[in-house]
C-alpha positions as CSV (number, residue, x, y, z in Angstrom):
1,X,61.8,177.9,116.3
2,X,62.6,174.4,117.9
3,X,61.0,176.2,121.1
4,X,58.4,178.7,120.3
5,X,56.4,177.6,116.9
6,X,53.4,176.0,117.9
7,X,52.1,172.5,116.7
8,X,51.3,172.2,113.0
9,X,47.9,171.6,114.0
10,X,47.9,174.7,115.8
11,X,45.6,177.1,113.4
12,X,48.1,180.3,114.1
13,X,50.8,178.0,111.8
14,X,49.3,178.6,108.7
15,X,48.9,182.1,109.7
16,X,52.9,182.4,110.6
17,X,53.6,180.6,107.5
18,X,51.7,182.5,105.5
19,X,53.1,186.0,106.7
20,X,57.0,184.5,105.9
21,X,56.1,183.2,102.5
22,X,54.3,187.3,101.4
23,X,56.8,189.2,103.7
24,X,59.5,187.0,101.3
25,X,58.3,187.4,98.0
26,X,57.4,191.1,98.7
27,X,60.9,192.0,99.5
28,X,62.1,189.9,96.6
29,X,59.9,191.7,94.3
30,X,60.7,195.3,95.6
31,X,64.6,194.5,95.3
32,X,64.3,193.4,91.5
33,X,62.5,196.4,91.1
34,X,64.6,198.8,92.6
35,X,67.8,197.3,90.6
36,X,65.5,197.6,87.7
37,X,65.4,201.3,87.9
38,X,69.2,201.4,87.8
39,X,69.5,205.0,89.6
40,X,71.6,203.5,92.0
41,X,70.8,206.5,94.5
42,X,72.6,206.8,97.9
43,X,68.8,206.3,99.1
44,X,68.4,203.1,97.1
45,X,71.7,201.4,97.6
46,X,71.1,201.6,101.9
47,X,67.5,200.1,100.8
48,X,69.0,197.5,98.4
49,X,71.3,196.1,101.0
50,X,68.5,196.4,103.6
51,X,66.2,194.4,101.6
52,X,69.3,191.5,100.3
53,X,69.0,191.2,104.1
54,X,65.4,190.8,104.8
55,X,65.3,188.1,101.7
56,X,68.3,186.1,103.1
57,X,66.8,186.4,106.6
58,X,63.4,185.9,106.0
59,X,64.4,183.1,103.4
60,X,66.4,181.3,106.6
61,X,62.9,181.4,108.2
62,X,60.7,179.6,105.9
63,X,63.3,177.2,105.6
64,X,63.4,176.8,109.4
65,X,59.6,176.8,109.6
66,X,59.5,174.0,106.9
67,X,62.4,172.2,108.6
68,X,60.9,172.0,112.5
69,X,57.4,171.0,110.9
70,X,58.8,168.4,109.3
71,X,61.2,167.5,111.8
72,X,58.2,166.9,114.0
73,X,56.0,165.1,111.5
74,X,58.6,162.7,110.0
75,X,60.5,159.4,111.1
76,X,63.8,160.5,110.6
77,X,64.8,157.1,109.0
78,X,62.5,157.3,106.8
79,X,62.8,160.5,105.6
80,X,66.2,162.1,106.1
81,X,67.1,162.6,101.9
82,X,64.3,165.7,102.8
83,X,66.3,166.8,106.0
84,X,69.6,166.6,104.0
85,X,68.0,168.9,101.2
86,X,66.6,171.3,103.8
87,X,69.8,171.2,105.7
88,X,71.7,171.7,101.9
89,X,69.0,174.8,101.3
90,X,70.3,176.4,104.7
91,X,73.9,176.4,104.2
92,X,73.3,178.1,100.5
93,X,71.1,180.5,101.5
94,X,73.9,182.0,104.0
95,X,77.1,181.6,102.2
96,X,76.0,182.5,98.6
97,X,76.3,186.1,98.0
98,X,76.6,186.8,94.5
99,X,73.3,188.4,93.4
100,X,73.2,186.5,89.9
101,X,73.6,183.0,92.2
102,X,71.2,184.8,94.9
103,X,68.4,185.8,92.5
104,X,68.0,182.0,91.4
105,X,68.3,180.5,95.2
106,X,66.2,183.3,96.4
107,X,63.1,182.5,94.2
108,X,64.4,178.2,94.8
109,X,63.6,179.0,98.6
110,X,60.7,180.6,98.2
111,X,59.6,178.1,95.8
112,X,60.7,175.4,98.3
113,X,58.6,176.9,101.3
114,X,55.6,177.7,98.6
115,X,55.3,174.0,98.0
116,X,55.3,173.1,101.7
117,X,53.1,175.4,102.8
118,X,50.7,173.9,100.6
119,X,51.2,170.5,101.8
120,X,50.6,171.3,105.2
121,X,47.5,173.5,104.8
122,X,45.6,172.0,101.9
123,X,44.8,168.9,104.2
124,X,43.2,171.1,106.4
125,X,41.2,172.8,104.4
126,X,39.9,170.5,102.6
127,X,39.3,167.7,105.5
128,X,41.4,165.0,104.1
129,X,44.6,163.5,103.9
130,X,45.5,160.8,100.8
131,X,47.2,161.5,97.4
132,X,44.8,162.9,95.4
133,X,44.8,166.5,98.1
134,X,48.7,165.8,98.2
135,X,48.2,166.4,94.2
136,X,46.2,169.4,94.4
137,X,48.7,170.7,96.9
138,X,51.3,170.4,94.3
139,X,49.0,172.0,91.6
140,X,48.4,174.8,94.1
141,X,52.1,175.8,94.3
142,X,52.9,175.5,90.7
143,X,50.2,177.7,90.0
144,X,51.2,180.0,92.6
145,X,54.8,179.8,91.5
146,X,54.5,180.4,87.8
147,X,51.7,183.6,88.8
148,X,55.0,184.8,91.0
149,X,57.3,184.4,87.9
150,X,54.9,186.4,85.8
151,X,54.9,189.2,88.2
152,X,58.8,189.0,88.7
153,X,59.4,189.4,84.6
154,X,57.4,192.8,84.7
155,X,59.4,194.8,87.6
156,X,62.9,192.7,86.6
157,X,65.1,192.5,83.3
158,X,67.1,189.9,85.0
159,X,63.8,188.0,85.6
160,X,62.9,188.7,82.1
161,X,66.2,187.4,81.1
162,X,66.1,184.5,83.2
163,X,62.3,183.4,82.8
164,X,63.1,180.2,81.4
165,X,64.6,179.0,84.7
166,X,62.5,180.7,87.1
167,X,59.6,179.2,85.3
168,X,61.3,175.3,85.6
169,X,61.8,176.7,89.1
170,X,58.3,177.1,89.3
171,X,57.0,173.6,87.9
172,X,60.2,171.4,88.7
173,X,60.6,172.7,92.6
174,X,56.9,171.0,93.7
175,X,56.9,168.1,91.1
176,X,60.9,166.9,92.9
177,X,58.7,167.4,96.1
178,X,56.0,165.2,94.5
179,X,58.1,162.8,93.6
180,X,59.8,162.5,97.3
181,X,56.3,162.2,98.6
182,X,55.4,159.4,96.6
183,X,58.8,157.4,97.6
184,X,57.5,158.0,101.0
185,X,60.6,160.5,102.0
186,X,57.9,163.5,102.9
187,X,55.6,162.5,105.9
188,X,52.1,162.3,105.8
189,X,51.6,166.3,107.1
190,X,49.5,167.3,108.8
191,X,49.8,164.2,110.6
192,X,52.2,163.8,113.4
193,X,53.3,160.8,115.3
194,X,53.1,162.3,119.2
195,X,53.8,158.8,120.9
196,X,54.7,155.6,120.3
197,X,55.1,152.6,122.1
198,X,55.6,148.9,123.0
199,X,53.2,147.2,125.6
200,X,52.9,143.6,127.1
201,X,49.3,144.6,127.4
202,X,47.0,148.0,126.5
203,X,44.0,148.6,128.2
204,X,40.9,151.4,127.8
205,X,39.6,152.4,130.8
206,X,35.5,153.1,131.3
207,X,36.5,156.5,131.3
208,X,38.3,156.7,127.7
209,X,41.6,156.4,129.0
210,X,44.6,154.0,127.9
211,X,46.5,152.2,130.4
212,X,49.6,150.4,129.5
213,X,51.8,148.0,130.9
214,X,55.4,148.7,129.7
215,X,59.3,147.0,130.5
216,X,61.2,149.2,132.7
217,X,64.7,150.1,131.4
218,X,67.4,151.0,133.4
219,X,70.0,151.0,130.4
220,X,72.3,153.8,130.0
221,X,70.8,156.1,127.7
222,X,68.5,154.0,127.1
223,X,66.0,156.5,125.2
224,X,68.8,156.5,121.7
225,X,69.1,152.7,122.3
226,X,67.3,149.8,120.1
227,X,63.5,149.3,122.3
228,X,64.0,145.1,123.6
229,X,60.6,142.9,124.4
230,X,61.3,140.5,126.6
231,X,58.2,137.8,125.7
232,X,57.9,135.7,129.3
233,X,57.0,132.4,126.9
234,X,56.6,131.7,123.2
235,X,54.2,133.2,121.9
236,X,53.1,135.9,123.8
237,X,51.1,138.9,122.7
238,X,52.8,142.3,121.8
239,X,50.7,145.8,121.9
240,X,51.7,148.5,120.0
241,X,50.2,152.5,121.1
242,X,50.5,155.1,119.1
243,X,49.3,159.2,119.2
244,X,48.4,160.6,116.1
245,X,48.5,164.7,116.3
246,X,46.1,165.6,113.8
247,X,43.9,169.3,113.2
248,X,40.1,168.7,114.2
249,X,38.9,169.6,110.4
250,X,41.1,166.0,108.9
251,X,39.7,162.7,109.1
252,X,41.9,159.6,107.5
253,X,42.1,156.0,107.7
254,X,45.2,154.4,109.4
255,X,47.0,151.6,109.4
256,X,49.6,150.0,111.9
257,X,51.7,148.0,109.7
258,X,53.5,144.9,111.6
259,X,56.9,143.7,109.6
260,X,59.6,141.0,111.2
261,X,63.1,141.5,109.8
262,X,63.3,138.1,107.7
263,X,67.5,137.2,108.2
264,X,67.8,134.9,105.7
265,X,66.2,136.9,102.8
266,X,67.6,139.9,104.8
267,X,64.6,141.8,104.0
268,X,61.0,142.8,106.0
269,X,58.0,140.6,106.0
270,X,54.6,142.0,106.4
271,X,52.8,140.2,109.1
272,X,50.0,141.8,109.9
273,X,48.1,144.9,108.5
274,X,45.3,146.6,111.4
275,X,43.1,149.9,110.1
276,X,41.5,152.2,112.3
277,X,39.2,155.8,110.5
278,X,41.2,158.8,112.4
279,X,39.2,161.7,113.5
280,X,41.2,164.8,114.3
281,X,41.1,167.5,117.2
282,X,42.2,165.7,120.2
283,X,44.6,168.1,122.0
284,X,46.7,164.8,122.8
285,X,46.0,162.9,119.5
286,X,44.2,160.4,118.3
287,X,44.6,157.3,120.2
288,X,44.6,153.9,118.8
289,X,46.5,150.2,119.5
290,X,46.8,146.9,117.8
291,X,47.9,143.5,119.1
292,X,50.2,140.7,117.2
293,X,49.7,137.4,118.8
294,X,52.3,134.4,118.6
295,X,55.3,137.0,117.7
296,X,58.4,135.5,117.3
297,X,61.5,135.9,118.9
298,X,63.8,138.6,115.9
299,X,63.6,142.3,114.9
300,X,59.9,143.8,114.3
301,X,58.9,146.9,113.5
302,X,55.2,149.0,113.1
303,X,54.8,151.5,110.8
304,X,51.8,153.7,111.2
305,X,50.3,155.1,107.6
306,X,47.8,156.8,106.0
307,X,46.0,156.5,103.3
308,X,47.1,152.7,103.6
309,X,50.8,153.8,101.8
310,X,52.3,157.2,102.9
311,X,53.7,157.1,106.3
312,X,53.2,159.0,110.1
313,X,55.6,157.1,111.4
314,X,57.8,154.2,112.7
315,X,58.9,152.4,115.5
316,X,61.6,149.5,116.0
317,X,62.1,146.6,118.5
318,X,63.5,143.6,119.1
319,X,61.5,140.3,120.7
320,X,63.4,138.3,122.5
321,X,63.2,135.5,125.6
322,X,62.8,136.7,129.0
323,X,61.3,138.3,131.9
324,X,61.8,142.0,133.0
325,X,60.1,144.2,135.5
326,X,57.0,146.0,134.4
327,X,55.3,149.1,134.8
328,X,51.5,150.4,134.5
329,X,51.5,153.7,133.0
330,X,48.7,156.1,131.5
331,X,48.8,156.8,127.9
């Protein structure tokens, strides 16, 4: 998946997303059915085991396809409580066996990928990304989710039996969502951060492209290691670049948020707050930069959001005195 899914603002993803979440809750549906009937055939036990196989497989899959999307959207130190939930999903959905546990993770999962298909594709469709689509997303799958429980307690005694948690399921899966999203754990999806980057001076060209001057760094590993400015005299601009991926129906206003690390209150500082109007559709994303004049020497940080709170993405550096060998390169 890491490999072949295509970009989230690929339109085939909400086609592939949308075949796992029926191919799951069909199979789910047929096997509560078929232990409904209670014949317990030769025919129907091969076919239960067949499809307790195709849920737990295709129930690894949406969880996958939510995982990579996000994984791709999200600054991972922002949001990795929603990794760590994923990653807890995972491991339950291949060690748990017992079909009383497996009937109420099964429906979790599907509620889980329900909810997050709806967060990616609701933007889309309706051209915008801010809280109150985010909102409707929610309403989308909770309405979905309770129609799917309603079905479910017709084909199922245990369904029947259990109604009372597959509807919480139902309401309480996308409004624990909800309430990640607003403490900024789930990314701003559709939108995806594609690059990201320090400058000691941006540049648009007459033809529309970027030019960048950036530090050369021969550190060892240097990719995984804390980004250093080296600011020639006090005082000297900083440029920060950044990509936005985002699907050609969403427009959104942006922000590039600039915060210095304050050590004695050991806290950040806003400094500086630049908005730009995003249009989508740009194979290699939307394109923007900001400047902070007179930064001080310390540990600074731009956030890129939407919808002025919920945030794309983040970047870290540190300023500090010096000179080191630059670079011109196209953005």
């Amino acid at each position: 998946d890491s490999f072949l899914l295509p970009d989230v603002t690929d339109p085939t993803t909400k086609y592939l997303g949308l075949a796992y979440l029926t191919i799951l809750a069909s199979i789910i549906l047929l096997r509560e059915w078929i232990i409904a009937r209670n014949t317990a055939s030769v025919f129907e036990q091969r076919l239960f085991s067949v499809l307790t196989f195709g849920v737990s497989f295709f129930s690894g899959a949406a969880l996958s396809f939510v995982f990579i999307y996000a994984m791709r959207s999200a600054a991972f130190s922002v949001s990795w409580p929603l990794f760590v939930i994923l990653l807890l999903c995972m491991a339950a959905n291949e060690f748990v066996d017992t079909h009383e546990y497996r009937f109420t993770l099964d429906i979790a999962v599907f509620f889980v990928a329900l909810v997050f298909y709806a967060i990616f594709n609701v933007p889309i469709a309706t051209g915008k990304v801010n809280d109150s689509v985010f909102l409707l997303s929610i309403a989308i799958a909770v309405g979905v989710g309770i129609l799917f429980i309603s079905i479910l307690r017709k084909l199922s005694e245990i369904a029947e039996y259990e109604r009372g948690r597959g509807y919480a399921l139902a309401v309480g899966i996308p409004l624990f969502v909800g309430m990640l999203y607003f403490l900024n754990v789930i990314p701003a999806v559709p939108l995806t951060l594609k690059q990201s980057g320090v400058y000691h001076i941006v540049t648009r060209t007459p033809s529309g492209d970027y030019l960048g001057q950036k530090e050369t760094d021969a550190r060892f590993l240097s990719t995984y290691r804390e980004s250093i400015f080296h600011q020639a005299k006090m005082g000297d601009a900083v440029y920060f670049f950044s990509s936005i991926g985002a699907p050609a129906e969403v427009s959104a206003p942006v922000t590039h948020v600039w915060e210095y690390y304050d050590e004695t209150k050991h806290e950040w500082v806003i400094s500086t707050v630049v908005s730009f109007d995003l249009a989508g559709g740009r194979e290699d994303g939307y394109r923007a930069y900001s400047k902070k004049e007179s930064a001080k020497p310390g540990l600074w940080r731009v956030t890129v959001k939407v919808d002025a709170s919920r945030i794309v993405g983040r970047m870290q550096f540190r300023i500090v005195e010096g000179t080191n060998d630059l670079q011109e390169v196209k953005l």
